[in-house]
C-alpha positions as a Markdown table, in Angstrom:
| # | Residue | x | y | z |
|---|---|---|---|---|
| 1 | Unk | 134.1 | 71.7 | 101.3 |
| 2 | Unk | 130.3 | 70.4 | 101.3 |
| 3 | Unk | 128.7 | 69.0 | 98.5 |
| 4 | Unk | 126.2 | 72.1 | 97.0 |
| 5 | Unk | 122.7 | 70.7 | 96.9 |
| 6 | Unk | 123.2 | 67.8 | 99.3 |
| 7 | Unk | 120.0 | 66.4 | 101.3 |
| 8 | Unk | 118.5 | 63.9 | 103.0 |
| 9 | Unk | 117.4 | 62.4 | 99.8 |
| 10 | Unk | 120.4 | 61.9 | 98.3 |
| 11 | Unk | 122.3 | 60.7 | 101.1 |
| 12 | Unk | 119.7 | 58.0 | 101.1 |
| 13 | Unk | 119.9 | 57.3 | 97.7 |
| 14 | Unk | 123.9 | 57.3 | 97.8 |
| 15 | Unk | 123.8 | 54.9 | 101.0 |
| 16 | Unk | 121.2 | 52.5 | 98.7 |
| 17 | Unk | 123.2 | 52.6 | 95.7 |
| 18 | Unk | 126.6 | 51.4 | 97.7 |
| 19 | Unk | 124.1 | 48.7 | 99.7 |
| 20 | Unk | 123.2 | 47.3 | 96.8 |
| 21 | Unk | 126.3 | 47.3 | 94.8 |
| 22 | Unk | 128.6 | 46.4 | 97.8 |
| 23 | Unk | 126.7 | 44.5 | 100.6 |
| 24 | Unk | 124.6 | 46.1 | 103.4 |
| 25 | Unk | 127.2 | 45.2 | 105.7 |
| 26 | Unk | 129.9 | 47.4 | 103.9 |
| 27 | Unk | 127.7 | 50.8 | 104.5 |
| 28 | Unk | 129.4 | 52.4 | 107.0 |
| 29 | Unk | 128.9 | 56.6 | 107.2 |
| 30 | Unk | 132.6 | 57.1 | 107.1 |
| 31 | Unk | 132.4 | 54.9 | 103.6 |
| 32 | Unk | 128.9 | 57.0 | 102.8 |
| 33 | Unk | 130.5 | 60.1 | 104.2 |
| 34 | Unk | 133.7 | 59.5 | 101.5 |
| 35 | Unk | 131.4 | 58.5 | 98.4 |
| 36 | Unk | 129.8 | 62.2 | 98.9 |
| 37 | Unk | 133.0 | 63.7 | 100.1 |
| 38 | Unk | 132.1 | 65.1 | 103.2 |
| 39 | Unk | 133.1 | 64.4 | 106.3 |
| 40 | Unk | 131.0 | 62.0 | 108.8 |
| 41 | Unk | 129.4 | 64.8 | 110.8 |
| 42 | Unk | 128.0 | 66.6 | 108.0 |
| 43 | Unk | 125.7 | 63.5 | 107.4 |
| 44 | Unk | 124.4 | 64.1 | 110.6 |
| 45 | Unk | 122.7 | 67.1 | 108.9 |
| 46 | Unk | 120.8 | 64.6 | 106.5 |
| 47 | Unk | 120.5 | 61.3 | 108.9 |
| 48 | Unk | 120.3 | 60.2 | 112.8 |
| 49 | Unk | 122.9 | 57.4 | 112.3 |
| 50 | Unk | 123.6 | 54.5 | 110.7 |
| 51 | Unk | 120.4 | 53.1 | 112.6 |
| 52 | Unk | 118.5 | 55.7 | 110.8 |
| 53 | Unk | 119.8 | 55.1 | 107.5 |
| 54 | Unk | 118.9 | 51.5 | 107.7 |
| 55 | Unk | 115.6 | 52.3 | 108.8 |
| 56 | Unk | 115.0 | 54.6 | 105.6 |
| 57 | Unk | 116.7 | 52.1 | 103.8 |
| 58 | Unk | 114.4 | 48.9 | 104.7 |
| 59 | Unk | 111.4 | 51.7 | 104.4 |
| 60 | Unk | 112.3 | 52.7 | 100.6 |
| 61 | Unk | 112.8 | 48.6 | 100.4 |
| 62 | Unk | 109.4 | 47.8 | 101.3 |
| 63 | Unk | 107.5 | 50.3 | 99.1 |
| 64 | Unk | 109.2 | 49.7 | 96.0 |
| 65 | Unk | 108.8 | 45.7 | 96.3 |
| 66 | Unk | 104.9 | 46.4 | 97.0 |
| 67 | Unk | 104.8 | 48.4 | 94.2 |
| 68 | Unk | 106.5 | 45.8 | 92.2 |
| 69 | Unk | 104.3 | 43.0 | 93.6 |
| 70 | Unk | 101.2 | 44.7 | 93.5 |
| 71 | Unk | 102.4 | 45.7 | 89.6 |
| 72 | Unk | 102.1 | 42.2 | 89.0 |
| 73 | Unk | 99.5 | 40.9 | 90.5 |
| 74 | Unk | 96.9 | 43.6 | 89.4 |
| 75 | Unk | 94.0 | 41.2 | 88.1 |
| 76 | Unk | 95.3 | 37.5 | 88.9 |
| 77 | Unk | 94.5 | 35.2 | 91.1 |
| 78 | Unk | 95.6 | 31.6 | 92.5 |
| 79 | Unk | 98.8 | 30.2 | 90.8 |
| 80 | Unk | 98.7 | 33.1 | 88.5 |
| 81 | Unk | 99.0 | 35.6 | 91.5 |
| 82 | Unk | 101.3 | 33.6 | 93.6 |
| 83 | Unk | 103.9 | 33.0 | 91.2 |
| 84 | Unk | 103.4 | 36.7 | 89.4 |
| 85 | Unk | 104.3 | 37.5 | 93.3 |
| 86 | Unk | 107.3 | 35.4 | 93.3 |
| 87 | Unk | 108.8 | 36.8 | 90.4 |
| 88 | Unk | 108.3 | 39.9 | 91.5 |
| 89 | Unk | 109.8 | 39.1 | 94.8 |
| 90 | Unk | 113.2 | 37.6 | 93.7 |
| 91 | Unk | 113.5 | 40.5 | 90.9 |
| 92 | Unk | 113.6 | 43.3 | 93.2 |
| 93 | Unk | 115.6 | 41.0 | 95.8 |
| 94 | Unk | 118.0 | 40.6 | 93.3 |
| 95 | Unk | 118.3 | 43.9 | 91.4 |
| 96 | Unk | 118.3 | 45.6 | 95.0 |
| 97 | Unk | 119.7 | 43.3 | 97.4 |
| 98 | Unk | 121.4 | 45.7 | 99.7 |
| 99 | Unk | 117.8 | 47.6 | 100.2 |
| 100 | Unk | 116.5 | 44.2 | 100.2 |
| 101 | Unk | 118.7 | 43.5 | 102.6 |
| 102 | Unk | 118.1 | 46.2 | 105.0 |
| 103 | Unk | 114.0 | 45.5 | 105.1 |
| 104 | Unk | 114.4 | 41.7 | 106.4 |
| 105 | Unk | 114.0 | 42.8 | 110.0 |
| 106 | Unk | 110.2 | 43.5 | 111.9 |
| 107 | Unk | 110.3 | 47.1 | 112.6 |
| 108 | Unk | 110.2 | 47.4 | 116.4 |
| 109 | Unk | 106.4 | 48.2 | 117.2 |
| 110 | Unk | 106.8 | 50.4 | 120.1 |
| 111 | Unk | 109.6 | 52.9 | 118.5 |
| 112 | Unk | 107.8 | 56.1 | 117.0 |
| 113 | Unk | 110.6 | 56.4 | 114.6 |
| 114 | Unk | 109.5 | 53.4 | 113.0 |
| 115 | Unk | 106.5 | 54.4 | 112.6 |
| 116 | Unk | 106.4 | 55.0 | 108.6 |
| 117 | Unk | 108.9 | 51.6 | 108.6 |
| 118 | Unk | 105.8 | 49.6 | 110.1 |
| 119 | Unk | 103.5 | 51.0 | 107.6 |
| 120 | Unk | 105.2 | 50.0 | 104.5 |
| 121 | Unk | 105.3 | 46.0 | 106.4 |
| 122 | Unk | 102.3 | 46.3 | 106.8 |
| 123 | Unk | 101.4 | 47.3 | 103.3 |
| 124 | Unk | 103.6 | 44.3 | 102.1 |
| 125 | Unk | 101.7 | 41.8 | 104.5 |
| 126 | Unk | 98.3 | 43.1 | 103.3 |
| 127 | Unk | 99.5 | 42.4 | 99.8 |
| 128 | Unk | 100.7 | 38.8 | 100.3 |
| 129 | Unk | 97.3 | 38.1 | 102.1 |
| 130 | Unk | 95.6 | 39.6 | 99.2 |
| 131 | Unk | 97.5 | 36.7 | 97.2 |
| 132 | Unk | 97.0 | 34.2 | 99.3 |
| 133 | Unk | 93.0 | 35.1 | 99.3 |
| 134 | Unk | 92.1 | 32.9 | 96.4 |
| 135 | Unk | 93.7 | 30.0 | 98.7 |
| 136 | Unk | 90.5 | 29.9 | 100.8 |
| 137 | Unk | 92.8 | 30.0 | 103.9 |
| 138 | Unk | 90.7 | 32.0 | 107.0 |
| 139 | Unk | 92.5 | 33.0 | 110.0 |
| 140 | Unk | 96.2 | 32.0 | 111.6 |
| 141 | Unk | 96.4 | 29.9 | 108.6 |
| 142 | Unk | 96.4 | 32.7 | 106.3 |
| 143 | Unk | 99.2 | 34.3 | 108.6 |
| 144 | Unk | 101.3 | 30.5 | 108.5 |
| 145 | Unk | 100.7 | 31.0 | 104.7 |
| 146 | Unk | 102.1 | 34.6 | 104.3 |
| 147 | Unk | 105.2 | 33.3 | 106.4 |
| 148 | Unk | 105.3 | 30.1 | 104.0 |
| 149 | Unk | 105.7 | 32.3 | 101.5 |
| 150 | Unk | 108.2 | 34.6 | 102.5 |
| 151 | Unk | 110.5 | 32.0 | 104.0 |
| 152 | Unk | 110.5 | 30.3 | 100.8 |
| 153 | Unk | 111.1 | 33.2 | 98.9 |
| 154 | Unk | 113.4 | 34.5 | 101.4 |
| 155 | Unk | 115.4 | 31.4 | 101.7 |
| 156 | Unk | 115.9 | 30.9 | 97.5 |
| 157 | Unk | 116.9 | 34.6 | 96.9 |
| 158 | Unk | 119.8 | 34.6 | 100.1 |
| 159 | Unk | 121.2 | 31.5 | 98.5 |
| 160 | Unk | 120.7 | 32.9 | 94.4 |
| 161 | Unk | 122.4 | 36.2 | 96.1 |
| 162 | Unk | 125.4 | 34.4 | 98.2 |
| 163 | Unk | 126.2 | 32.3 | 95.5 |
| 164 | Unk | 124.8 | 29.0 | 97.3 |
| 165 | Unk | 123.4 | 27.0 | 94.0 |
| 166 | Unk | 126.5 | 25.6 | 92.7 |
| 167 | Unk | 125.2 | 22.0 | 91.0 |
| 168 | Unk | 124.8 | 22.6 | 87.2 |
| 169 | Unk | 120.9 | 22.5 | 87.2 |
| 170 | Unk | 119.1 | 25.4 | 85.9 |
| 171 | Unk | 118.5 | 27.6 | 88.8 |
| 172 | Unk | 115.1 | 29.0 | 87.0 |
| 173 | Unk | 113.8 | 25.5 | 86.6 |
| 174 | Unk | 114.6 | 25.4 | 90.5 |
| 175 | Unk | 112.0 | 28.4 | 91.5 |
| 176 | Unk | 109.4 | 27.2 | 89.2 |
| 177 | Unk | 109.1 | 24.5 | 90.9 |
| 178 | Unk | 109.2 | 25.9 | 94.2 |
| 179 | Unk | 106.3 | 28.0 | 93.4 |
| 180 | Unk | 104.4 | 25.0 | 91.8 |
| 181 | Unk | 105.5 | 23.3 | 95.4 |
| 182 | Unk | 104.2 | 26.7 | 97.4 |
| 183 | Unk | 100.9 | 26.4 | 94.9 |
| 184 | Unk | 100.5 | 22.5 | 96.0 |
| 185 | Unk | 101.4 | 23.4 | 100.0 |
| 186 | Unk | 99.1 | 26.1 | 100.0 |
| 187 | Unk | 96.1 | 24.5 | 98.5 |
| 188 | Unk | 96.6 | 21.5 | 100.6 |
| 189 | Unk | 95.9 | 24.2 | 103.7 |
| 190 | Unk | 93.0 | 25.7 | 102.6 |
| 191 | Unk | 90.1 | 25.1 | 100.1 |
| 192 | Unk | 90.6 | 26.8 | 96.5 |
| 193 | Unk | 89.9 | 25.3 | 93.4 |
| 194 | Unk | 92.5 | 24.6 | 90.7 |
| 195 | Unk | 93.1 | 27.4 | 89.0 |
């Protein structure tokens, strides 16, 4: 029998809350289709496929981390942006990572389905730029920067996540200094004063 009250909404939200509890890679709609107790073609009614579901996924992803970065960065710049960004960053990585998961791939720019996918990136993008302002960078370089930054960040948070820091040092003390490294890097590139 159908769940009563069942939309696209909460299918989403059911397919998010077994990303980020089990692993992206275990949300499957015949393990989404069970957690609601319906059967697979019923979600068909809610979502276009797993494809879909990702998409909406990565979408939901990229808004909440831009309104968690631009939450903390409201009114700072330089270091005090940068690593307010970081934080922010590696929280909702970390407290989301199956959503977080889901937005790590570039939306495909000719698919109209994407459309509201490419948005949210883009909103994300502005924002790191908008960090990265105080930097004095002008061009490419602020695009290198933005890149920089999310590879860093990108690269700590899928080792903190997989369990890859195993040495006994404190992995907090770790990201500090990686942002005061990013802070150094990035000043190096462009022209802003110390902050």
């Amino acid at each position: 029998m159908p769940r009563l009250g069942l939309n696209t909404e909460k299918v989403v939200r059911e397919a998010a809350g077994i990303a980020d509890a089990e692993g992206l890679e275990t949300l499957t709609l015949a393990r989404l289709a069970g957690s609601l107790g319906i059967r697979v073609p019923s979600l068909y009614k809610h979502i276009d496929g797993l494809g879909d579901l990702h998409r909406r996924l990565a979408t939901i992803a990229n808004e909440d981390m831009a309104a968690a970065i631009r939450d903390a960065t409201v009114g700072l710049a330089g270091s005090d942006a940068l690593r307010a960004c970081c934080r922010a960053y590696r929280a909702y990585a970390c407290q989301c990572p199956g959503r977080y998961a889901a937005a790590q791939r570039a939306p495909d720019p000719d698919d109209p389905d994407q459309a509201r996918l490419r948005e949210t990136g883009a909103e994300l993008t502005s924002l790191a730029l908008t960090v990265l302002r105080s930097y004095s960078l002008a061009g490419e370089e602020s695009i290198h920067a933005a890149r920089i930054l999310r590879s860093a960040m990108h690269g700590f948070v899928s080792l903190e996540l997989l369990g890859g820091f195993g040495l006994p040092t404190e992995i907090e003390a770790s990201f500090e200094r990686l942002i005061d490294l990013l802070d150094k890097g990035l000043r190096s590139m462009g022209s802003a004063p110390t902050a």
